[in-house]
C-alpha positions in Angstrom: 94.1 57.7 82.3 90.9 59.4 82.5 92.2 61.3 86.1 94.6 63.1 84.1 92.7 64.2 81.2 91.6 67.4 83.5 95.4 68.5 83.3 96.0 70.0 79.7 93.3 72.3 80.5 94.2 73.5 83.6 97.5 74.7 82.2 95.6 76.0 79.3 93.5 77.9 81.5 96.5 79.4 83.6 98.7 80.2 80.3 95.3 81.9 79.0 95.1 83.6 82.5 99.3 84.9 82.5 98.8 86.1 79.2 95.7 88.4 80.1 97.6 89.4 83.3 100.5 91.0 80.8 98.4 92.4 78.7 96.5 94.6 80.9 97.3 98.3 81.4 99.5 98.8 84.5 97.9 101.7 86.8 100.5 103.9 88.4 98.9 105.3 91.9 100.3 108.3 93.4 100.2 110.0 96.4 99.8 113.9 95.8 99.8 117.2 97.7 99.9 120.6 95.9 99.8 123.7 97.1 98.6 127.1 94.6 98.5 130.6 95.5 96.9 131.0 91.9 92.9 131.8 90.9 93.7 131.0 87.6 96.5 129.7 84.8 99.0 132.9 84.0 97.9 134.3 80.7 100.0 133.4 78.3 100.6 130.3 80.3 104.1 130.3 79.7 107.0 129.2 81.3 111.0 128.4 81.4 112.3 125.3 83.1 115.4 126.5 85.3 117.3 123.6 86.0 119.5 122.8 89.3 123.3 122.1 89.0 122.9 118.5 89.8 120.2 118.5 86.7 123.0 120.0 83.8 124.2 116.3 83.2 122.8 114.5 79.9 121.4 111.8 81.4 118.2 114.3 83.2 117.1 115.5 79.6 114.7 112.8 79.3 113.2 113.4 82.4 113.1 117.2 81.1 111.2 115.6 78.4 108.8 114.0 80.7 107.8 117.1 82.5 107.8 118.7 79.3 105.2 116.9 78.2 103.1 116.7 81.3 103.4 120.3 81.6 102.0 120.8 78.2 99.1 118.6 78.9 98.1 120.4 81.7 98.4 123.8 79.4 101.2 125.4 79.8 103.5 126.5 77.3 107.3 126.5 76.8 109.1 129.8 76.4 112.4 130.2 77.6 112.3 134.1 76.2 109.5 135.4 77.7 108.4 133.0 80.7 105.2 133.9 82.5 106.5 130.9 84.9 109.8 129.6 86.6 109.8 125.8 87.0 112.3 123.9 89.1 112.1 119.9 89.1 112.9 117.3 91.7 113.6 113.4 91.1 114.2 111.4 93.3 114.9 107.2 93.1 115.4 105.0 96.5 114.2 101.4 97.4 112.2 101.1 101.2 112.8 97.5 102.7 109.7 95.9 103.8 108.4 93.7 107.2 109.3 90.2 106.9 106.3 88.5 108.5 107.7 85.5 108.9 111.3 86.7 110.7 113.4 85.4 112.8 111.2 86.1 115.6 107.9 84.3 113.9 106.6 80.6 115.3 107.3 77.8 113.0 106.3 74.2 112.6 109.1 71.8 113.4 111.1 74.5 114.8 110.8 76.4 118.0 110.7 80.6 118.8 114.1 82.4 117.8 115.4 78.7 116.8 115.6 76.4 113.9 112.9 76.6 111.1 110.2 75.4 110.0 107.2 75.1 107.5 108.1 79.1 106.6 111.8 78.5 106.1 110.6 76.2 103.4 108.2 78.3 101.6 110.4 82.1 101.9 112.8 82.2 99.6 114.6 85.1 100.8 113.5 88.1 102.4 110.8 90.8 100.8 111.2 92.4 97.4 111.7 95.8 98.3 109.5 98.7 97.0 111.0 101.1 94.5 110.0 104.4 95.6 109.9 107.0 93.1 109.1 110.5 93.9 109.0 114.1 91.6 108.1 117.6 92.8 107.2 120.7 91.0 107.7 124.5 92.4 106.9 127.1 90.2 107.4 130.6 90.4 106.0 134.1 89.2 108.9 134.5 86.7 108.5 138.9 87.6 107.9 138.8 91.3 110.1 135.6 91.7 106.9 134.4 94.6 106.3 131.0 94.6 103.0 129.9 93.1 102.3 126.4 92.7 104.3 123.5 94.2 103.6 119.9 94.0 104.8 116.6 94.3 103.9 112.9 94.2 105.2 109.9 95.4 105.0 105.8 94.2 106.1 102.8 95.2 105.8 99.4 94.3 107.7 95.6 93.8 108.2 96.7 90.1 111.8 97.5 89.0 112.1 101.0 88.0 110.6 102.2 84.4 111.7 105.6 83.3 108.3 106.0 82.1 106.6 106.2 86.1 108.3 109.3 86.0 106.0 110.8 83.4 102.7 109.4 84.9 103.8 110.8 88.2 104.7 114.4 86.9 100.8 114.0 85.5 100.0 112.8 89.0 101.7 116.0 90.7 100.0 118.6 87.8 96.4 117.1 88.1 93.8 119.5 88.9 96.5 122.7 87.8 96.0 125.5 88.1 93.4 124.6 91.5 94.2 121.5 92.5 92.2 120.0 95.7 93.4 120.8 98.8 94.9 118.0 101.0 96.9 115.3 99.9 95.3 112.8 97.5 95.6 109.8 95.5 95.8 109.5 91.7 95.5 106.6 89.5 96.7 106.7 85.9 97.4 104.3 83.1 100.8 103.5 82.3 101.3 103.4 78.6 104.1 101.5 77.0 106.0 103.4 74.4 105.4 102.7 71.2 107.5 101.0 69.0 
């Protein structure tokens, strides 16, 4: 009896663990490159988003409401009358399907090359989640010259199913460093905060 006394608190321990896992702030990493033609922010640093005829649908105004709201945090300043800025938006959604290391073509125990299975036919259970890649871009242009100014984008992927939320942290991702970002591509980290409710 005294062998198995050791087991409550090992699931204690790994409940306590799980539960600290889910609680902790997811970091959404993306891969950014912008390009800027400008010294400094327009002044006023306003701007008009112009959207695309694939964009007029219902369904994209909350991702308007996204960049929205990542383009005010990084200063600029709605104003579909008098728009120092033109801003055009790209989303795009799509899975990529991963390496199976243990394939058809991978050595098993108890089975032989390109035949049978083995030891890794018992523990796969199907082949790799694939990663959700989500990417957004940002091209803005001088609203009087019609030049393009500033364009951006930014790029994740991961295992976890899609959250309409990435799409805000990544539009944050793409304007970091506006109106200069660095040069090169880059990546950013930022926290993923759940809505409130």
């Amino acid at each position: 009896m005294t062998q198995r006394r050791w087991i409550p608190a090992l699931l204690l321990g790994l409940t306590a663990a799980l539960l600290a896992g889910c609680s902790t702030t997811r970091v959404v990493e993306g891969r950014v490159q912008s390009f800027s033609t400008l010294a400094a922010a327009p002044a006023p640093a306003t701007y008009r988003i112009e959207r695309l005829p694939s964009q007029q649908a219902p369904s994209f105004d909350a991702i308007a409401t996204l960049v929205e709201q990542a383009l005010a945090r990084a200063g600029l300043q709605r104003d579909d009358a008098a728009p120092r800025l033109l801003v055009q938006l790209g989303v795009q959604a799509d899975t990529v399907q991963r390496h199976d290391p243990y394939g058809p073509d991978h050595w098993g125990m108890g089975g032989w090359y390109g035949r049978g299975w083995g030891v890794h036919g018992m523990l796969r259970f199907g082949a790799p989640t694939p990663l959700y890649r989500r990417t957004v871009s940002v091209l803005m242009r001088d609203a009087r010259t019609q030049a393009v100014v500033y364009e951006t984008s930014a790029v994740h992927e991961d295992v976890w199913v899609s959250d309409p939320a990435v799409y805000g942290v990544l539009f944050d991702a793409a304007l970091n460093g506006f109106p200069q970002p660095p040069q090169g591509p880059r990546q950013v980290r930022l926290p993923l905060v759940p809505p409130a409710r």
